[in-house]
PDB file of N, CA, C and O in Angstrom, chain B, residues numbered from 101:
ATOM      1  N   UNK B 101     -13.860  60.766  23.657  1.00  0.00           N
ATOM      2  CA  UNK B 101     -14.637  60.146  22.597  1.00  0.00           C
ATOM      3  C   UNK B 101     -13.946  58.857  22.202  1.00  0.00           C
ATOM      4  O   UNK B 101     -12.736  58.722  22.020  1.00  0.00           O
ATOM      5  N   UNK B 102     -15.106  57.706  22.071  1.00  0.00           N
ATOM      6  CA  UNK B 102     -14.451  56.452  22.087  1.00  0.00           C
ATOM      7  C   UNK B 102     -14.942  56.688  20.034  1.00  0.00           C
ATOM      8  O   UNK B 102     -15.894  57.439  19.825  1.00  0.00           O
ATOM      9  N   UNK B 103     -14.207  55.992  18.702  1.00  0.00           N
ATOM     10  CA  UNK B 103     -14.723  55.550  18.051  1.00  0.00           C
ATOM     11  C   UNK B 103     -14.454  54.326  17.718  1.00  0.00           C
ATOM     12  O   UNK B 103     -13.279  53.968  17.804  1.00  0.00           O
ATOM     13  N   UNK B 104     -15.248  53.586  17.355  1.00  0.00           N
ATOM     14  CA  UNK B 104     -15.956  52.122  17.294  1.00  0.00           C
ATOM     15  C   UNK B 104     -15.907  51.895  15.515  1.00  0.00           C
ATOM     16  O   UNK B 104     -16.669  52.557  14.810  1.00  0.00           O
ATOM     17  N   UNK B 105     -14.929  50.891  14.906  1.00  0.00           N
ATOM     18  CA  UNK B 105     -13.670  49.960  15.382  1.00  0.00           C
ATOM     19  C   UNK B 105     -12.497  51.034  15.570  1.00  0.00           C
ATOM     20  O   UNK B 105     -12.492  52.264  15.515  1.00  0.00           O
ATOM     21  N   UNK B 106     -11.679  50.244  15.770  1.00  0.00           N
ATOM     22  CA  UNK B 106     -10.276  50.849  15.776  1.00  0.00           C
ATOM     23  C   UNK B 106      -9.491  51.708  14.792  1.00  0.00           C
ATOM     24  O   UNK B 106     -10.185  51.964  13.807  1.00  0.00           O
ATOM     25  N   UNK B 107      -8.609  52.089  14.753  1.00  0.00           N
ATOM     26  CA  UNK B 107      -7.797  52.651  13.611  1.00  0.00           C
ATOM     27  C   UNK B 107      -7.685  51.643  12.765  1.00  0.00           C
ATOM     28  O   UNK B 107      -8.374  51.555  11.748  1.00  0.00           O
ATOM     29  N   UNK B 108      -7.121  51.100  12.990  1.00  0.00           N
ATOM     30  CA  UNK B 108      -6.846  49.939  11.904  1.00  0.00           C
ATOM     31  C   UNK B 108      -7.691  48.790  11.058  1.00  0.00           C
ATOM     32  O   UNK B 108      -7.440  47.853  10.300  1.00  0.00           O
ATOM     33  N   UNK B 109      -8.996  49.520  11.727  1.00  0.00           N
ATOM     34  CA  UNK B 109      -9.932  48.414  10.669  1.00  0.00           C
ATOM     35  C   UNK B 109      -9.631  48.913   9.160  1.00  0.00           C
ATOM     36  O   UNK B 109      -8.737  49.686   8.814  1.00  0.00           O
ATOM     37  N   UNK B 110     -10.419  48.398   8.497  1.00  0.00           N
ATOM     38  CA  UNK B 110     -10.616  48.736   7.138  1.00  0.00           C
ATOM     39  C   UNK B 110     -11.487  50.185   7.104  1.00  0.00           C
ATOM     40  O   UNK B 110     -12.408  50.524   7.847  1.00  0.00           O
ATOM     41  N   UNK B 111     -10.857  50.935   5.954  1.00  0.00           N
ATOM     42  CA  UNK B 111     -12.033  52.243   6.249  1.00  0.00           C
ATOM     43  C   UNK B 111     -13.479  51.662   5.842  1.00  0.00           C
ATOM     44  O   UNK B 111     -13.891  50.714   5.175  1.00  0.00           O
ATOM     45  N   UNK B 112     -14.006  52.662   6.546  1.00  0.00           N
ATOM     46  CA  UNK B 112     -16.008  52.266   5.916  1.00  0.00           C
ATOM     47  C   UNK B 112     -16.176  54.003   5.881  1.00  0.00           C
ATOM     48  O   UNK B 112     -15.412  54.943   6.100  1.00  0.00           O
ATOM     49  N   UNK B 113     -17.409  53.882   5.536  1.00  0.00           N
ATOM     50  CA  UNK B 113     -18.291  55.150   5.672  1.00  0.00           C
ATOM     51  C   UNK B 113     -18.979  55.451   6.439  1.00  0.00           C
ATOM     52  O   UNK B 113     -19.499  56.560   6.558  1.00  0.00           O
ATOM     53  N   UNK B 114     -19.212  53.870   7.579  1.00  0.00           N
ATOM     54  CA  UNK B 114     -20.385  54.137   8.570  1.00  0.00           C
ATOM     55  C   UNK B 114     -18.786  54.665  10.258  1.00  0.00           C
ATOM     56  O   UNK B 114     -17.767  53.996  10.429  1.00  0.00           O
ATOM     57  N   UNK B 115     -19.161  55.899  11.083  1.00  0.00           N
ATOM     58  CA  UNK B 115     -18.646  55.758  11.994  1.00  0.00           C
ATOM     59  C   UNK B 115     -19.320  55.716  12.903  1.00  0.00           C
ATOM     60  O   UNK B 115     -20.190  56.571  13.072  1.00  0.00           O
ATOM     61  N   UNK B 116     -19.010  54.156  14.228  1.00  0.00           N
ATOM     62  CA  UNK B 116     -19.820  54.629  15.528  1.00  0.00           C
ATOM     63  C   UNK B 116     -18.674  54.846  16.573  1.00  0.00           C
ATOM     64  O   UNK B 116     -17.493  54.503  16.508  1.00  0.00           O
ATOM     65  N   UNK B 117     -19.479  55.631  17.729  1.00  0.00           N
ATOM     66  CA  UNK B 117     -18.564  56.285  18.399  1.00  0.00           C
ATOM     67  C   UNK B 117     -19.693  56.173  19.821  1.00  0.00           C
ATOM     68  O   UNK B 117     -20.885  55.879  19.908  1.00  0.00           O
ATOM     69  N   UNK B 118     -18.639  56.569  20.832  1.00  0.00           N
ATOM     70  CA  UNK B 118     -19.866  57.254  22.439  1.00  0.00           C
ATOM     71  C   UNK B 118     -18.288  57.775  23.133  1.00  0.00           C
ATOM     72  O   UNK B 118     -17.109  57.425  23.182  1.00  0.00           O
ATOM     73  N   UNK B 119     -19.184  58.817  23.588  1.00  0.00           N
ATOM     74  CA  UNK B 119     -18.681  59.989  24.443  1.00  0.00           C
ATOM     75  C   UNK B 119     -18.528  59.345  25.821  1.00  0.00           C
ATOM     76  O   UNK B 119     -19.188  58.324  26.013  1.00  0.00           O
ATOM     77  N   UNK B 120     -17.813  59.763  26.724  1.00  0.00           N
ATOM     78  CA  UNK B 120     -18.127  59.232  28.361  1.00  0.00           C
ATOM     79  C   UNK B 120     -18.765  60.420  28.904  1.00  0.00           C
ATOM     80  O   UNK B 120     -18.553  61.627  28.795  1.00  0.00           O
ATOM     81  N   UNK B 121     -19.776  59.568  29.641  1.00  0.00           N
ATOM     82  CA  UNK B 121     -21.164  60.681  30.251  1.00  0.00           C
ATOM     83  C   UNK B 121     -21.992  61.388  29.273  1.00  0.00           C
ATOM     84  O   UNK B 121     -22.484  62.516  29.302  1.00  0.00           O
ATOM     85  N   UNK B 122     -22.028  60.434  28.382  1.00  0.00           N
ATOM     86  CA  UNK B 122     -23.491  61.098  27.585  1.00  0.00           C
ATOM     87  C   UNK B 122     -23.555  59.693  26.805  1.00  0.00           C
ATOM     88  O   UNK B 122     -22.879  58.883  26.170  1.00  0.00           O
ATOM     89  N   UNK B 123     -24.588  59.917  27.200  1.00  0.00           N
ATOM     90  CA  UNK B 123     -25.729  58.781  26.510  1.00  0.00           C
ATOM     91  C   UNK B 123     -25.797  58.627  24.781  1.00  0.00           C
ATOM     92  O   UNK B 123     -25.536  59.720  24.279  1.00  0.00           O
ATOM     93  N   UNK B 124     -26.060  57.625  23.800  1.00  0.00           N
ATOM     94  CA  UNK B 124     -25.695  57.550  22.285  1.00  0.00           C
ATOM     95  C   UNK B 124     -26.729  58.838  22.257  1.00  0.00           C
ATOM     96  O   UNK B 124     -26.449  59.978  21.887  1.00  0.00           O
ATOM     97  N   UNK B 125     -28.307  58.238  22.865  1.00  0.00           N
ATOM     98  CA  UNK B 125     -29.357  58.736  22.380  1.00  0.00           C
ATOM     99  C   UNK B 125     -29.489  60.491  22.972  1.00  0.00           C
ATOM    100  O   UNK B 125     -29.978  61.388  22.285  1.00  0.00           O
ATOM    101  N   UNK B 126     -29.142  60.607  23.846  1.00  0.00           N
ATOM    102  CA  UNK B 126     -28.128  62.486  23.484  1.00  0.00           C
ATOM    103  C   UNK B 126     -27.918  62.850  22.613  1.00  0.00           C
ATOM    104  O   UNK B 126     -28.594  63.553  21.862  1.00  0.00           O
ATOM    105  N   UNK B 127     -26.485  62.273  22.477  1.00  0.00           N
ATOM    106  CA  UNK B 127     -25.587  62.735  21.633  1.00  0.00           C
ATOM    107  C   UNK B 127     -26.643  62.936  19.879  1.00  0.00           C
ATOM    108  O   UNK B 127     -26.362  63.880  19.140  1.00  0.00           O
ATOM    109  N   UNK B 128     -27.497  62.169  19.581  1.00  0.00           N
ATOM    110  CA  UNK B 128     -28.535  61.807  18.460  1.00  0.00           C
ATOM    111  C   UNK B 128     -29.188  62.968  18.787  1.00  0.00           C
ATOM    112  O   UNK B 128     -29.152  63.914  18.001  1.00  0.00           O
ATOM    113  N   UNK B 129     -29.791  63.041  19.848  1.00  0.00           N
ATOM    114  CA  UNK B 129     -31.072  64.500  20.008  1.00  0.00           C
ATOM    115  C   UNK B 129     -30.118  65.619  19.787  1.00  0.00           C
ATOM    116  O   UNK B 129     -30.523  66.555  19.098  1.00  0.00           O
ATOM    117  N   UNK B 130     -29.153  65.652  20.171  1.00  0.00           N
ATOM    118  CA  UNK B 130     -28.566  67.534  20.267  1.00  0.00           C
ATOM    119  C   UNK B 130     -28.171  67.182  19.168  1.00  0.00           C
ATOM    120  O   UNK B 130     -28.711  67.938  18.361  1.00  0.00           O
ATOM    121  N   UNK B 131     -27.464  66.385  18.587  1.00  0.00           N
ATOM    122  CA  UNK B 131     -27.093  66.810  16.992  1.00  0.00           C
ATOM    123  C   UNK B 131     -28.599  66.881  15.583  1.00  0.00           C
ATOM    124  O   UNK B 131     -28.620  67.398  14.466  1.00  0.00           O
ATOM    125  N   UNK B 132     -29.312  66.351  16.114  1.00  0.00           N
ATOM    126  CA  UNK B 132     -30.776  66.439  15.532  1.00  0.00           C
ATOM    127  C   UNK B 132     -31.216  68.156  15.648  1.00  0.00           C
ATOM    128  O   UNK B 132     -31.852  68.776  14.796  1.00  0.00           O
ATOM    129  N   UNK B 133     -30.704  68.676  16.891  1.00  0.00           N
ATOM    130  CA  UNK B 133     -31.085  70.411  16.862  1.00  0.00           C
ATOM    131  C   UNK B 133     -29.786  70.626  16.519  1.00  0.00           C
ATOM    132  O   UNK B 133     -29.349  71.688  16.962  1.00  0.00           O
ATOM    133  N   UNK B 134     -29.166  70.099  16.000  1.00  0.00           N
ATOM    134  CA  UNK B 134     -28.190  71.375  14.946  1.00  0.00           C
ATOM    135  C   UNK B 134     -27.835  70.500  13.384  1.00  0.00           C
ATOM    136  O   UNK B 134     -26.811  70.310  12.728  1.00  0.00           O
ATOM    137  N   UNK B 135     -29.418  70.081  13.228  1.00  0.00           N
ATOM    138  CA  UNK B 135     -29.545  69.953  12.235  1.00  0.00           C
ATOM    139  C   UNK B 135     -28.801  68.672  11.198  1.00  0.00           C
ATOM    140  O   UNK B 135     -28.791  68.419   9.993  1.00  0.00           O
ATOM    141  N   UNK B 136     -28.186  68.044  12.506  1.00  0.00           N
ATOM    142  CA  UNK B 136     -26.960  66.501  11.806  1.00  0.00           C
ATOM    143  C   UNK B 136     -27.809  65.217  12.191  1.00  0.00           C
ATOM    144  O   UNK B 136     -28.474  65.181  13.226  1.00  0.00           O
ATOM    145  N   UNK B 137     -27.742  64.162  11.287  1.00  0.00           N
ATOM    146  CA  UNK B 137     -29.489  63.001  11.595  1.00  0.00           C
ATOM    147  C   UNK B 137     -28.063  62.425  11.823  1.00  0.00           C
ATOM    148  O   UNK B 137     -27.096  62.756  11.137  1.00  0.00           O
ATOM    149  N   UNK B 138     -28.009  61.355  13.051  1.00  0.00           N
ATOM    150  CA  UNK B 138     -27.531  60.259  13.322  1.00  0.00           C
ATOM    151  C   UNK B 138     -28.151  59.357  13.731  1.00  0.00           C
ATOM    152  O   UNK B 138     -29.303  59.673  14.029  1.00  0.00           O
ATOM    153  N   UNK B 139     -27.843  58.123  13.919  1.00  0.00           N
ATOM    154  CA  UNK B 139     -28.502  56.783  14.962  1.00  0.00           C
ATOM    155  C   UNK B 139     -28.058  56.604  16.190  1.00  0.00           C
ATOM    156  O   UNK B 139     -26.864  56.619  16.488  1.00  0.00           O
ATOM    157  N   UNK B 140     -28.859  56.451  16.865  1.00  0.00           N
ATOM    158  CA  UNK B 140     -28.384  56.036  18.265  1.00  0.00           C
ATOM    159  C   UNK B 140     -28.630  54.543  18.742  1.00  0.00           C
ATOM    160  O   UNK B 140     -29.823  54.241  18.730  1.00  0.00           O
ATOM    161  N   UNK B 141     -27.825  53.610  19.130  1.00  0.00           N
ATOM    162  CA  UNK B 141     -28.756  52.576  19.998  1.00  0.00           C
ATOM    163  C   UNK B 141     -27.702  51.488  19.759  1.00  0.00           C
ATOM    164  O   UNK B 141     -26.513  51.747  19.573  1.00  0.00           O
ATOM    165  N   UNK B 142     -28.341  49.968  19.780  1.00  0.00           N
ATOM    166  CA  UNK B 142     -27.254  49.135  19.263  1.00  0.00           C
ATOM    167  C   UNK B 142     -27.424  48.719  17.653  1.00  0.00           C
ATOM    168  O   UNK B 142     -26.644  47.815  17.352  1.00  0.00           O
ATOM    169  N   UNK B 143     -27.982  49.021  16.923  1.00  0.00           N
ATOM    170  CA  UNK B 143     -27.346  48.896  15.726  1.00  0.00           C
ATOM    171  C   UNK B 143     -27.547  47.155  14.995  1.00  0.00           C
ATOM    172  O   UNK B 143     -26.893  46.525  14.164  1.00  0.00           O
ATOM    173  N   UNK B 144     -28.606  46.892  15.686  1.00  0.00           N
ATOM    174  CA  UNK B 144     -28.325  44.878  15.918  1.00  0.00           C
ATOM    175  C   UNK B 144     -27.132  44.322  15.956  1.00  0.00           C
ATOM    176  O   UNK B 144     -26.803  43.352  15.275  1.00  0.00           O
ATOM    177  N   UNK B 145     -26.298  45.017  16.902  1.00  0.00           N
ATOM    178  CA  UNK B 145     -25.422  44.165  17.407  1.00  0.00           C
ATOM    179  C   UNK B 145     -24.520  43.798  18.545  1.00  0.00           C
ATOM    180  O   UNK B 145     -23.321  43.642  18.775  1.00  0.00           O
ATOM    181  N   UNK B 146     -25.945  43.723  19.280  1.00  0.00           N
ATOM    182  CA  UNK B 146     -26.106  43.720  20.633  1.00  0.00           C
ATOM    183  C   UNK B 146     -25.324  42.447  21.008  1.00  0.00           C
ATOM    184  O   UNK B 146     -25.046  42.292  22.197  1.00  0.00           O
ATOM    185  N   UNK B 147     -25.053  41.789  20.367  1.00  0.00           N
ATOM    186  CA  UNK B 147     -24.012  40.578  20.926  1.00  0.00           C
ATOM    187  C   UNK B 147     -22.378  41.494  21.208  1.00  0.00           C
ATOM    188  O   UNK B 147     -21.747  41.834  22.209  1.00  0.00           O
ATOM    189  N   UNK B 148     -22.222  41.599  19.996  1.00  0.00           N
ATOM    190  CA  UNK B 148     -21.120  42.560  19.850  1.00  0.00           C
ATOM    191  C   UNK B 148     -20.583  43.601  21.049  1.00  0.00           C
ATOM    192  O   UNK B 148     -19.552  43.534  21.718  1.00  0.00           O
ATOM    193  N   UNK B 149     -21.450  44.391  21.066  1.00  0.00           N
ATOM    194  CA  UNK B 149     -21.393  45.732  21.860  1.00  0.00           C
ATOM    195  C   UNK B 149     -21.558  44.940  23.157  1.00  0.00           C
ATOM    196  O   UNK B 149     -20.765  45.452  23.946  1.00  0.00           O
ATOM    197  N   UNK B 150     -22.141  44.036  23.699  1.00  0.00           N
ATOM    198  CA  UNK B 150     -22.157  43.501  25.068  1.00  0.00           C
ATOM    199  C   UNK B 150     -20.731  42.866  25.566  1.00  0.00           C
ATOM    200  O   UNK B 150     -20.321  42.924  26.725  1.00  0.00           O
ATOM    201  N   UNK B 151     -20.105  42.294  24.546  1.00  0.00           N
ATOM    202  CA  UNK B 151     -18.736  41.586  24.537  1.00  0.00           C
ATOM    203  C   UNK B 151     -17.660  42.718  24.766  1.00  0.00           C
ATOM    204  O   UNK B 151     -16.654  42.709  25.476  1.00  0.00           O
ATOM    205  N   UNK B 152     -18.213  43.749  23.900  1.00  0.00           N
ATOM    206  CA  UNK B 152     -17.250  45.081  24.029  1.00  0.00           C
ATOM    207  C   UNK B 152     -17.468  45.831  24.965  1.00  0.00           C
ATOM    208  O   UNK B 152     -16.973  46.957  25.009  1.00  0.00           O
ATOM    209  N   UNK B 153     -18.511  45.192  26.199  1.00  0.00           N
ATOM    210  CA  UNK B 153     -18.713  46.158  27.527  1.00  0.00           C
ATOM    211  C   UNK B 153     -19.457  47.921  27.161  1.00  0.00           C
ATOM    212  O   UNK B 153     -19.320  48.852  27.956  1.00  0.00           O
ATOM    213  N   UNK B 154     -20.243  48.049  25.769  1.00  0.00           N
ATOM    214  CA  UNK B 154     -20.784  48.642  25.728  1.00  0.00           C
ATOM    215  C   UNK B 154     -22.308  48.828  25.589  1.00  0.00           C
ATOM    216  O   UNK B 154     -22.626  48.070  24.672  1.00  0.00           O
ATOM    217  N   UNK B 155     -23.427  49.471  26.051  1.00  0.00           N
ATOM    218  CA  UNK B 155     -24.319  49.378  25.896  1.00  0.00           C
ATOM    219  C   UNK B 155     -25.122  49.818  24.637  1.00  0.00           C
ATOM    220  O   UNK B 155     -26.187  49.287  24.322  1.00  0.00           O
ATOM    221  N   UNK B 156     -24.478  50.923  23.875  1.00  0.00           N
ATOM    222  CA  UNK B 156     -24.950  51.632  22.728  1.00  0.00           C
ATOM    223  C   UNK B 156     -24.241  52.647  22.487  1.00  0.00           C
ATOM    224  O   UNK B 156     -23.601  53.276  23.329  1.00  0.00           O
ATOM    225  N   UNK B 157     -24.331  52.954  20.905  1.00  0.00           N
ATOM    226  CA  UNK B 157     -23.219  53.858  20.503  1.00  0.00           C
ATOM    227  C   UNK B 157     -23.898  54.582  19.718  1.00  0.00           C
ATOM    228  O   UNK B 157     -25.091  54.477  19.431  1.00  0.00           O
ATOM    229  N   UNK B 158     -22.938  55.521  19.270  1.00  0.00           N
ATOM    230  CA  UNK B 158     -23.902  56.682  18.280  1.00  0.00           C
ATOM    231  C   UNK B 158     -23.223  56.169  16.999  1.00  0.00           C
ATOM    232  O   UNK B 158     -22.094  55.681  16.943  1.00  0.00           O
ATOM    233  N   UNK B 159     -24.168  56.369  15.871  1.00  0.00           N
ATOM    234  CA  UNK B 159     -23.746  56.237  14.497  1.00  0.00           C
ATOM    235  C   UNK B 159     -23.785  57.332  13.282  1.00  0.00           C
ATOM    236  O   UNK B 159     -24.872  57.770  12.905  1.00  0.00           O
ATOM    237  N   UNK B 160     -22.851  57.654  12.827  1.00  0.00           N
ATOM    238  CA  UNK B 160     -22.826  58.557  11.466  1.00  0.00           C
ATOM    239  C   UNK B 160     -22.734  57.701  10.390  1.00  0.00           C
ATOM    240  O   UNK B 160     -22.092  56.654  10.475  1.00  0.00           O
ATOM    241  N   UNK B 161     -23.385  58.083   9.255  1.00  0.00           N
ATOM    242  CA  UNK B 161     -22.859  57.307   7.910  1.00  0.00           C
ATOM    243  C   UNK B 161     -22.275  58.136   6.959  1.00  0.00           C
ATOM    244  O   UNK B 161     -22.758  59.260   6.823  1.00  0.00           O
ATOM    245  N   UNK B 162     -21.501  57.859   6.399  1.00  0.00           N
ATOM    246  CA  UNK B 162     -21.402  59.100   5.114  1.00  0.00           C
ATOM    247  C   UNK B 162     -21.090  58.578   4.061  1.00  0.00           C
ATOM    248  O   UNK B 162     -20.620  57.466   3.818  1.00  0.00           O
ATOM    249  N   UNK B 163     -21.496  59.812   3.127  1.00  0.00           N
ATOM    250  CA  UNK B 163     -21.650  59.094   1.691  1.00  0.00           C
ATOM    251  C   UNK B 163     -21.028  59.775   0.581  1.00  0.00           C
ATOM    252  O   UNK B 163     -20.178  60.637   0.804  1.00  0.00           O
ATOM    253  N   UNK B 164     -21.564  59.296  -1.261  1.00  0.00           N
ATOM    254  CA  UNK B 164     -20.273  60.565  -1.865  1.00  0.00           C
ATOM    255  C   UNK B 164     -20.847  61.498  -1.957  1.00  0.00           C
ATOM    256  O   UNK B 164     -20.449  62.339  -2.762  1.00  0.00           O
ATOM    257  N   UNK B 165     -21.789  61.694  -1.328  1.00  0.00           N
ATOM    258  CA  UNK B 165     -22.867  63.184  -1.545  1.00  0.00           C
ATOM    259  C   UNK B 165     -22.645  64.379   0.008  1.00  0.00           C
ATOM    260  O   UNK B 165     -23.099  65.511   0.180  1.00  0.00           O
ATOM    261  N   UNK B 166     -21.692  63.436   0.991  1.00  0.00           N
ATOM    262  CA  UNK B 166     -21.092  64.335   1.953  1.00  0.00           C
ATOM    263  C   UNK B 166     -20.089  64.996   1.495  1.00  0.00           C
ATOM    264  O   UNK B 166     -19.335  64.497   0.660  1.00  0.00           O
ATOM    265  N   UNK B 167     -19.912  66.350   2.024  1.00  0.00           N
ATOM    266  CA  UNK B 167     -18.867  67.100   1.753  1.00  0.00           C
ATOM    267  C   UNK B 167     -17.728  67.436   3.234  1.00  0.00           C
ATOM    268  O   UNK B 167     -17.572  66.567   4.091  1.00  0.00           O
ATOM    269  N   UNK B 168     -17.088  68.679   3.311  1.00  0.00           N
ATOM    270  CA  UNK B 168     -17.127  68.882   4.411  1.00  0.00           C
ATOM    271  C   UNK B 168     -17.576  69.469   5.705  1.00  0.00           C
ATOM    272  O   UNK B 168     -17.308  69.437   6.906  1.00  0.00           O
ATOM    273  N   UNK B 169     -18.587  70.151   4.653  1.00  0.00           N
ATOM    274  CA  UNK B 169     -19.387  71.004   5.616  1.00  0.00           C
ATOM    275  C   UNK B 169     -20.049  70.310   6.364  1.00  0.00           C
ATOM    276  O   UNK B 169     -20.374  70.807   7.442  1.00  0.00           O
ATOM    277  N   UNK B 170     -20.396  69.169   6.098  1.00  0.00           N
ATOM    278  CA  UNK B 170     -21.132  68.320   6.546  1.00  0.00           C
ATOM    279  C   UNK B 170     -20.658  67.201   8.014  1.00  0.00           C
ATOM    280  O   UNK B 170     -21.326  66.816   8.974  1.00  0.00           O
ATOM    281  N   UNK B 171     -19.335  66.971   7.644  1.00  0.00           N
ATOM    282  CA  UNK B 171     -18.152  66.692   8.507  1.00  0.00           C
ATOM    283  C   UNK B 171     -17.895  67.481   9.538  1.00  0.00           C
ATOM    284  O   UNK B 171     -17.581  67.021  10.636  1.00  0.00           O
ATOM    285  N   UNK B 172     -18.023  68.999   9.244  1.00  0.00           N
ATOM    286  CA  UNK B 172     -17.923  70.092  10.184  1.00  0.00           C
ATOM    287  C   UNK B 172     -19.224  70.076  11.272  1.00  0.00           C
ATOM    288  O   UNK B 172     -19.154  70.288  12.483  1.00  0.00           O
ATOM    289  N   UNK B 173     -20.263  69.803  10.584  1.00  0.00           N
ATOM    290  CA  UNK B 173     -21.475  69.955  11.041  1.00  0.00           C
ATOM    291  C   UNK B 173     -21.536  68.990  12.129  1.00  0.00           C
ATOM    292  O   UNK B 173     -21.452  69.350  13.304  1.00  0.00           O
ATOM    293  N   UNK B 174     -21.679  67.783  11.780  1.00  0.00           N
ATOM    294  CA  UNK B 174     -21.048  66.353  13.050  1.00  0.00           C
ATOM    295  C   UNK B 174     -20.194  66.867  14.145  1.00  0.00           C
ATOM    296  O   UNK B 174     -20.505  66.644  15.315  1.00  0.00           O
ATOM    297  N   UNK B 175     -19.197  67.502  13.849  1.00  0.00           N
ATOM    298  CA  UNK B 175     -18.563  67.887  14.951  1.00  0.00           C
ATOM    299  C   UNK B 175     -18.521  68.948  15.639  1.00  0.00           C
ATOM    300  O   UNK B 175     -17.636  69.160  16.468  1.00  0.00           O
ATOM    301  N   UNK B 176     -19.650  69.897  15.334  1.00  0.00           N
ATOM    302  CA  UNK B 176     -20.013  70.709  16.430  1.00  0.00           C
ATOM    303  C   UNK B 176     -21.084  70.416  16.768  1.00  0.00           C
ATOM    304  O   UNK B 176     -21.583  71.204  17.571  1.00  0.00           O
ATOM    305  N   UNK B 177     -21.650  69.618  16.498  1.00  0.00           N
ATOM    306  CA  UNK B 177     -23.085  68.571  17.367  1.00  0.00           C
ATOM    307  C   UNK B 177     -21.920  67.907  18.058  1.00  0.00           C
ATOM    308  O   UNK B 177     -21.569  68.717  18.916  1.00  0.00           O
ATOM    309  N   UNK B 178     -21.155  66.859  18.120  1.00  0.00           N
ATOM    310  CA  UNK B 178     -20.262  66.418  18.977  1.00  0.00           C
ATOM    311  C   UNK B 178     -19.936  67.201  20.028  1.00  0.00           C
ATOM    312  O   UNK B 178     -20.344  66.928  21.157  1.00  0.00           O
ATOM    313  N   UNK B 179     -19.232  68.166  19.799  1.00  0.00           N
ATOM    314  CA  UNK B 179     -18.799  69.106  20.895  1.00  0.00           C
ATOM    315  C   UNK B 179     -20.010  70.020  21.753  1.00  0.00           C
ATOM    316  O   UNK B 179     -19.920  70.147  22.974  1.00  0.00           O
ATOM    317  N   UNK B 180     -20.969  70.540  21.091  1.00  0.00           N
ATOM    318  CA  UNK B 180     -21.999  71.002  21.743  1.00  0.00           C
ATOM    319  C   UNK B 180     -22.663  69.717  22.754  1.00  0.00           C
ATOM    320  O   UNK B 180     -23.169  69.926  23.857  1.00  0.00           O
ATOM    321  N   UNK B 181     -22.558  68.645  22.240  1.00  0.00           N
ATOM    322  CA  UNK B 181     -22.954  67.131  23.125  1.00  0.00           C
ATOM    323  C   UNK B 181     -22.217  67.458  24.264  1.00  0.00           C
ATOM    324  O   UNK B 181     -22.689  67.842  25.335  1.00  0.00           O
ATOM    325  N   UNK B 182     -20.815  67.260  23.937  1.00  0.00           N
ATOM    326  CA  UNK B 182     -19.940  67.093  24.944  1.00  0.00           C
ATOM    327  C   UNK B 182     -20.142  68.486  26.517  1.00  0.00           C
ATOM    328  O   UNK B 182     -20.046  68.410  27.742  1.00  0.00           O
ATOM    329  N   UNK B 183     -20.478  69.704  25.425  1.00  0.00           N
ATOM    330  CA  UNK B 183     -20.620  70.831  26.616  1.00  0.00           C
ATOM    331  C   UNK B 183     -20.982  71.064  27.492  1.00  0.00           C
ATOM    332  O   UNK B 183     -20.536  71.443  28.575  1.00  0.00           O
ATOM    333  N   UNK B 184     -22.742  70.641  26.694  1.00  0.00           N
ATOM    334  CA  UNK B 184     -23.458  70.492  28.015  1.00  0.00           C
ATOM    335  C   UNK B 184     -23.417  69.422  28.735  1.00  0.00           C
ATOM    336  O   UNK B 184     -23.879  69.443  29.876  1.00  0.00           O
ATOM    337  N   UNK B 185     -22.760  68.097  28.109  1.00  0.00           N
ATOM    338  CA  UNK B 185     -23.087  67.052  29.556  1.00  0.00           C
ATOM    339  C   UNK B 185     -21.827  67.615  30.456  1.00  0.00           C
ATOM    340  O   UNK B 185     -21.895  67.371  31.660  1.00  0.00           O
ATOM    341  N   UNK B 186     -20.713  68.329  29.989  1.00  0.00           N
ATOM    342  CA  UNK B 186     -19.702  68.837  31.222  1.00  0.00           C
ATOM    343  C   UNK B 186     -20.211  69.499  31.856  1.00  0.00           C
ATOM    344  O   UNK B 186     -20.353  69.155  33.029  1.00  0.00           O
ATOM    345  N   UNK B 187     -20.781  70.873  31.377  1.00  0.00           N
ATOM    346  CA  UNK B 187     -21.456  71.598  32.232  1.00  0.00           C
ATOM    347  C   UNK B 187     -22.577  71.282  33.459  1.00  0.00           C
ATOM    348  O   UNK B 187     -22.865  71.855  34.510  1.00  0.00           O
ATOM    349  N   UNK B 188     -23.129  69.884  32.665  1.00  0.00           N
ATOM    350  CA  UNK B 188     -24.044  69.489  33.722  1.00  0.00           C
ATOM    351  C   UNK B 188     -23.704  68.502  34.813  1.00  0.00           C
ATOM    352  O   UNK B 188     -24.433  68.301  35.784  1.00  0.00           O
ATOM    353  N   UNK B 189     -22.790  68.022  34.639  1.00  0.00           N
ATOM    354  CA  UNK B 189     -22.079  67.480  35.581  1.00  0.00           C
ATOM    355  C   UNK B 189     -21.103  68.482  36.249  1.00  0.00           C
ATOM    356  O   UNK B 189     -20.503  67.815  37.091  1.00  0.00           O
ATOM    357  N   UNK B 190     -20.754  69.470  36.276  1.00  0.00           N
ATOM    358  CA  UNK B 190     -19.987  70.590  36.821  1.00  0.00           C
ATOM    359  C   UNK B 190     -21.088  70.965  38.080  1.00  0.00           C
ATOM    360  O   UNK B 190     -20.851  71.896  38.850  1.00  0.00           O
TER     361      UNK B 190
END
């Protein structure tokens, strides 16, 4: 899992990220069936992401109305992402 900026930016609330071998807009549908809304795509900033040799990324936002369950929730849509594209490439 790549996330998009670095450690060292400034914190935000918005995180984007992409997996290797799965697509943003995946990673968006399977977490959509377990119930987590993200964005997929470029985000208008397709200059950006082209310079950065990427085509599209997935996006979370969070807010003060996230908790952690919610945090938890993202990341087993993440990992369920990740499963099946291993498995399907296996």
């Amino acid at each position: 899992m790549r996330i998009l900026p670095s450690a060292d930016a400034p914190p935000s609330g918005i995180v984007s990220f992409t997996i290797d071998g799965v697509h943003p807009h995946d990673i968006a549908q399977i977490a959509a069936e377990h119930g987590v809304a993200i964005r997929a795509g470029h985000h208008c900033a397709q200059p950006l992401l082209r310079k950065l040799g990427i085509d599209a990324t997935a996006r979370a936002s969070f807010g003060v109305y996230n908790d952690c369950a919610d945090v938890n929730a993202l990341a087993s849509a993440v990992r369920a992402a990740q499963q099946l594209f291993t498995e399907v490439s296996s």
